[in-house]
C-alpha positions in Angstrom: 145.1 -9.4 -113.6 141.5 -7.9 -113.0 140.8 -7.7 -116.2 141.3 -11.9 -116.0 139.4 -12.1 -113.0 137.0 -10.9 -114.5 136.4 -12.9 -117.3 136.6 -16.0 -115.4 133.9 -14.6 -113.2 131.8 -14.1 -116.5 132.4 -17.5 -118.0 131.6 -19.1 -114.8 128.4 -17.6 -114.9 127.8 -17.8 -118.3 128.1 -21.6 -117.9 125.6 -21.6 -115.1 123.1 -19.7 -116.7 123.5 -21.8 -119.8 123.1 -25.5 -117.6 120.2 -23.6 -115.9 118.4 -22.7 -119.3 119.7 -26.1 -121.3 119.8 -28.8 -118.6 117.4 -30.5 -116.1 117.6 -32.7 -113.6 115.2 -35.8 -113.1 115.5 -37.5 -109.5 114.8 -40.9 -108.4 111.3 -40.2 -107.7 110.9 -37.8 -110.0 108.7 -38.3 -113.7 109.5 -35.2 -116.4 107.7 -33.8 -119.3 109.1 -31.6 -121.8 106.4 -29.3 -123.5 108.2 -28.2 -127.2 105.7 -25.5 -128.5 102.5 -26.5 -126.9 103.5 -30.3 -127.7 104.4 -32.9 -124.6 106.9 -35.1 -125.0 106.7 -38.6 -123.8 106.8 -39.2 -119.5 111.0 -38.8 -118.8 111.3 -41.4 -115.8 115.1 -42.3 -116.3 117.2 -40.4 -113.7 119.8 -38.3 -114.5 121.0 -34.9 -116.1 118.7 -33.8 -119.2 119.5 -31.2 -122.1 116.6 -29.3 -123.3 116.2 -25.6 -125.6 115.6 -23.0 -123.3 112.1 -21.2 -122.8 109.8 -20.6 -124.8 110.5 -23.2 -127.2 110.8 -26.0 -124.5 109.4 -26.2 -120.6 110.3 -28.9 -118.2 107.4 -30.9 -115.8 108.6 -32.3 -113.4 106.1 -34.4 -110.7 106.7 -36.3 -107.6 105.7 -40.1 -107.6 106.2 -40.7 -104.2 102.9 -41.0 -102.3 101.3 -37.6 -101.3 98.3 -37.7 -98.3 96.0 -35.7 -98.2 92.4 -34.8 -96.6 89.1 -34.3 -96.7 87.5 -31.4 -95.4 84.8 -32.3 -92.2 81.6 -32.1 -93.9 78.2 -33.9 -93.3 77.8 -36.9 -95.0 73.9 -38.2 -95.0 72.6 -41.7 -93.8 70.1 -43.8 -95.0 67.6 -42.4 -92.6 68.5 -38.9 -93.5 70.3 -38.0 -90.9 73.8 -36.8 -91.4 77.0 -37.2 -89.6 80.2 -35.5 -89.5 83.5 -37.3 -90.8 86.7 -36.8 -92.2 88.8 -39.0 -94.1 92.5 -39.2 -94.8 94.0 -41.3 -98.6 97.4 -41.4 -100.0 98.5 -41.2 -103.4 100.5 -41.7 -106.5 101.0 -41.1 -110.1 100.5 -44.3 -111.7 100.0 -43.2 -115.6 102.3 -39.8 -116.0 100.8 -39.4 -119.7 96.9 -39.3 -118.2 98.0 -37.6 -115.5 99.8 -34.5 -117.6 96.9 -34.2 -120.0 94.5 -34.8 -117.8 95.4 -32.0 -115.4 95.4 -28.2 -115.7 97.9 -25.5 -114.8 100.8 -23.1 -115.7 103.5 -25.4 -114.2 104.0 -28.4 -112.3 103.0 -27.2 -108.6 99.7 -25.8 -110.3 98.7 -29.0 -111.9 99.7 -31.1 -108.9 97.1 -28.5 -107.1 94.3 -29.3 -109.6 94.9 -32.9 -109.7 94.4 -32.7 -105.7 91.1 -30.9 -106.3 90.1 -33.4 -108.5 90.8 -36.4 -106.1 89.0 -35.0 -103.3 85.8 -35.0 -105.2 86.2 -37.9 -106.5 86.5 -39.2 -103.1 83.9 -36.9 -101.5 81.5 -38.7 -104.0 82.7 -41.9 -103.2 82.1 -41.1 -99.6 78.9 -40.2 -99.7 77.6 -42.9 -101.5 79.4 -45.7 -99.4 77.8 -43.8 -96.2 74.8 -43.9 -97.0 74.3 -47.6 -97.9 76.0 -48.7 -94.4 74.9 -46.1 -92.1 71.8 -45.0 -90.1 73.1 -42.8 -87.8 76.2 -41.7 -85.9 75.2 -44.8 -83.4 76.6 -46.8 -86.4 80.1 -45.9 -85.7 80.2 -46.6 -81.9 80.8 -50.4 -80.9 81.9 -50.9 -77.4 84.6 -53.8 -76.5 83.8 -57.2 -77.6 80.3 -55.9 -79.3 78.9 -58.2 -82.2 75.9 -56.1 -83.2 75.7 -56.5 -86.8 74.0 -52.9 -87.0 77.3 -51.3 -86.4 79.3 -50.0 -89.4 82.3 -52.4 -90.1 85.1 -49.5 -90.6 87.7 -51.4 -92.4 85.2 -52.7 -94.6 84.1 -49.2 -95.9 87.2 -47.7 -95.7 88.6 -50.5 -98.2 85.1 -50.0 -100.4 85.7 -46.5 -100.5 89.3 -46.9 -101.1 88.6 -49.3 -104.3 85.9 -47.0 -106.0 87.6 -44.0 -106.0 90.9 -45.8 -107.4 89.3 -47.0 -110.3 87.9 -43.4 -110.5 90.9 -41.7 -110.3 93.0 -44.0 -112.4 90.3 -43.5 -115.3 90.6 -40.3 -115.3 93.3 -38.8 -113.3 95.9 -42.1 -113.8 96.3 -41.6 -110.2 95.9 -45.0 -108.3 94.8 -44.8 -104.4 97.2 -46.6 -102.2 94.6 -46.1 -98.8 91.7 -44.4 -97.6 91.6 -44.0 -93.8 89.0 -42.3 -91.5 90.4 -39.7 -89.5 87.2 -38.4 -87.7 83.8 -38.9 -86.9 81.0 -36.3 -85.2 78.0 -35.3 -84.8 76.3 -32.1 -86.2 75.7 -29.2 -83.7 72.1 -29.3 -84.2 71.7 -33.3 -83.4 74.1 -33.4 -80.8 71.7 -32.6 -78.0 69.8 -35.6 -79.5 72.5 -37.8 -79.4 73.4 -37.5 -76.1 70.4 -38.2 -75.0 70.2 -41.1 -77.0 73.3 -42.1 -75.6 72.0 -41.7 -72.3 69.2 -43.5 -72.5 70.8 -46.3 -74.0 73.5 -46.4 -71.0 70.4 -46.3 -68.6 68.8 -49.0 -70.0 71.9 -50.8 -70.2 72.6 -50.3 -66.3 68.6 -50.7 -65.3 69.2 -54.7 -66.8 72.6 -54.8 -65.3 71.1 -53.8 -61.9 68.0 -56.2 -62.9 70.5 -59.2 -63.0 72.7 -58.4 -60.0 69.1 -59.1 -57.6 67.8 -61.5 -59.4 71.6 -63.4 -58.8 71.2 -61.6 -55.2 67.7 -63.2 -54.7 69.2 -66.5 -55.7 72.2 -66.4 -53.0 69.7 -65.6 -50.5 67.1 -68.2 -51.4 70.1 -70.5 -51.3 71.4 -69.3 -48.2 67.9 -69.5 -46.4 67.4 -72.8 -47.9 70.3 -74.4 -46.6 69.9 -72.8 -43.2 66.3 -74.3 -42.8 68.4 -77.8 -44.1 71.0 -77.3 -41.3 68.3 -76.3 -38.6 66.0 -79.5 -39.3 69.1 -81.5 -39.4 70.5 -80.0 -36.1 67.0 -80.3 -34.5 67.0 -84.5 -35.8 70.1 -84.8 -34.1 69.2 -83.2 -30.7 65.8 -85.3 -30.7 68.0 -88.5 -31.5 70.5 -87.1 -28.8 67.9 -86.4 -26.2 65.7 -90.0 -27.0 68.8 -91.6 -26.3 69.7 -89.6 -23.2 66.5 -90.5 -22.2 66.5 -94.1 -22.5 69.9 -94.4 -20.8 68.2 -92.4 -17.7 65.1 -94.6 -17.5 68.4 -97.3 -17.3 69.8 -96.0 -15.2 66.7 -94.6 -12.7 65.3 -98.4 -12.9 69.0 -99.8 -11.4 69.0 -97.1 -8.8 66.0 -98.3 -7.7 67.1 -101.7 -7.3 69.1 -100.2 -4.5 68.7 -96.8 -3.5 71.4 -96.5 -1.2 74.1 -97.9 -3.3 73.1 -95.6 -5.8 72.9 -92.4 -3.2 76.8 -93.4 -2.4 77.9 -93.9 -5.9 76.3 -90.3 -7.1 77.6 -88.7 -3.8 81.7 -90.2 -4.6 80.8 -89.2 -8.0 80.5 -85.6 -7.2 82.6 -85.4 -4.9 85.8 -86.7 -7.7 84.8 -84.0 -10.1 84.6 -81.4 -7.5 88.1 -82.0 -6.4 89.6 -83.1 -10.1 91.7 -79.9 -10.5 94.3 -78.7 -7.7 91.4 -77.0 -5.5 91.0 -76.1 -1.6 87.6 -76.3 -0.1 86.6 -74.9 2.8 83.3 -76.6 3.7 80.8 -78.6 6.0 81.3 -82.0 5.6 77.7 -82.2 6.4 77.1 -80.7 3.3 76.3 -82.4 0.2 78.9 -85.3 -0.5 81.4 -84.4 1.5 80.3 -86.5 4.4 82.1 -89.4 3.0 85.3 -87.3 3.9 85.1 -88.7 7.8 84.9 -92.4 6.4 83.5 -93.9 3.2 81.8 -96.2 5.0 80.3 -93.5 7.4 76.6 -92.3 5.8 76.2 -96.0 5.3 76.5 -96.8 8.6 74.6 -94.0 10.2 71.2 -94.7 8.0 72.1 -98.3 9.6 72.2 -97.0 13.2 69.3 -95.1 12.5 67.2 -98.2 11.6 
């Protein structure tokens, strides 16, 4: 019974040591190559269980064709005025020709060639980079655009990204038959050594900006006041028409009435007196007073200080 065992242990693993060394496997997203004596066969892109002779006389390649991202390292990249700026840029890609791409890459297996064809590609777009840069950028000032900024000056970032993005494809399809899906940047900096610069650029750019800012608000301030002071003079002339028209008026009626009072002055005496004496009383009041004083004489009799200036003629 051990004996038996035993040989079905053996055979089992006899048969998966021989799939191992006479089968492969190519996935989905999977492209093959099979190298017989130094000779590549042509790209296996059909999924599905493969037979091949075991090492040395045949090896297997197998590459990914999904899209792989990568990056570049942050470097300086110069401007058109010389001066340099820091970036970093991210691109995906994908094996697009499988032939180019095995005999145009170099390693001792698969993981080894994807490697190289990854140095490769970041050259290519490090190039690329550079000289894109350098015709759209003056300084790291290019980069920055506040909200709702139109300034012309200012790099358009999608725009170089997509330039960048369609150089290096051709690039890398002509010689890698790798196509570039995107090119994205991930950072931008400034050198060590210019960043005190810069800032102070920065700063005086932002104190510029607020000294106009500032220069608007009182000019607008100024205005409010002028206005203000303007219409205050308008109001005070207008007021001061009124009061003289008031006051003329007033004036004339008082000559009016002076020149009937002196058609009889008694009458008049007796009118202002009752006159007086009905607003001093209009409300609920008590007064405790002279009737000698003032009107109140016509309280013993209305027809009392009339007839006393009589007797006294």
């Amino acid at each position: 019974m051990k004996k038996i065992v035993n040989i079905v242990i053996f055979g089992l693993l006899l048969v998966i040591f021989g799939s191992y060394m006479f089968t492969y496997q190519v996935r989905q997203d999977e492209v093959a190559f099979v190298n017989r004596l130094g000779k590549n066969s042509k790209p296996i892109e059909d999924p599905g269980i493969k037979y091949k002779w075991p090492w040395p006389i045949e090896r297997v390649y197998k590459f990914d064709k999904r899209i792989h991202v990568n990056t570049t390292r942050y470097d300086q990249v110069m401007t058109q005025n010389g001066k340099s700026v820091m970036m970093q840029f991210y691109f995906g890609w994908n094996i697009s020709d499988p032939s180019k791409f095995m005999s145009n890459t170099a390693g001792k297996d698969a993981k080894a060639q994807m490697k190289d064809a990854e140095k490769q590609l970041l050259t290519i777009v490090d190039t690329v980079v550079n000289n894109k840069v350098n015709t759209v950028a003056t300084s790291f000032g290019s980069f920055i655009r506040t909200e709702g900024s139109a300034d012309d000056s200012k790099v358009d970032l999608a725009k170089l990204e997509e330039s960048i993005r369609n150089e290096a494809r051709d690039n890398a399809k002509n010689s890698l038959g790798v196509d570039i899906q995107f090119v994205g940047i991930r950072k931008v900096g400034v050198p060590q050594s210019s960043l005190d610069v810069v800032l102070n650029a920065m700063v005086t750019q932002w104190t510029n900006k607020a000294g106009t800012i500032v220069h608007i608000a009182q000019q607008e301030a100024n205005a409010i006041r002028a206005k203000a002071q303007n219409d205050k003079d308008t109001a005070l002339q207008k007021a001061r028409a009124e009061a003289s028209a008031t006051l003329a008026a007033a004036q004339t009626d008082a000559l009016a009435q002076f020149k009937l009072m002196e058609q009889d002055p008694k009458l008049a005496t007796f009118l202002m007196q009752l006159e007086a004496l009905e607003k001093s009383v209009k409300k609920q009041t008590t007064l405790i007073l002279d009737d000698s004083m003032g009107p109140f004489g016509l309280l013993r009799g209305l027809d009392s200080p009339l007839k006393e200036e009589d007797s006294e003629e």
